[in-house]
C-alpha angles and dihedrals in degrees: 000000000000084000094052092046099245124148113221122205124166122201142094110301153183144189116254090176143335094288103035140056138198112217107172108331093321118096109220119208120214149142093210135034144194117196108193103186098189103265117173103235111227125230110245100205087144100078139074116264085008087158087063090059130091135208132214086257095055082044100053081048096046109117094211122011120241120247092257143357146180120248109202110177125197097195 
């Protein structure tokens, strides 16, 4: 995430407006942001060429991002 430029903060938070958050008792300022609520990523053995997926777990670790991707999302 520090490579991408990307500020991590855990806690409990909550949308004041549109650009800050409140996570704990600190307000956060940003024009973009990412809420990661925790989810368990599933295997997905079951399909063809599985070794070639990610999870949002692989993604969060990646060094460098690829030029484009495809987001499937089971929830």
């Amino acid at each position: 995430m520090v490579n991408n430029k990307v500020d991590v903060y855990n806690g409990y938070g909550e949308f004041e407006d549109k650009y800050h958050v409140k996570i704990n008792d600190k307000v956060i300022k940003g024009n973009k942001i990412l809420i990661s609520t925790g989810s368990k990523p599933m295997t997905a053995k079951f399909i063809k060429g599985y070794e070639h997926i990610k999870s949002s777990d692989d993604i969060f670790k990646m060094e460098q991002l690829p030029k484009s991707m495809i987001v499937i999302g089971a929830g």
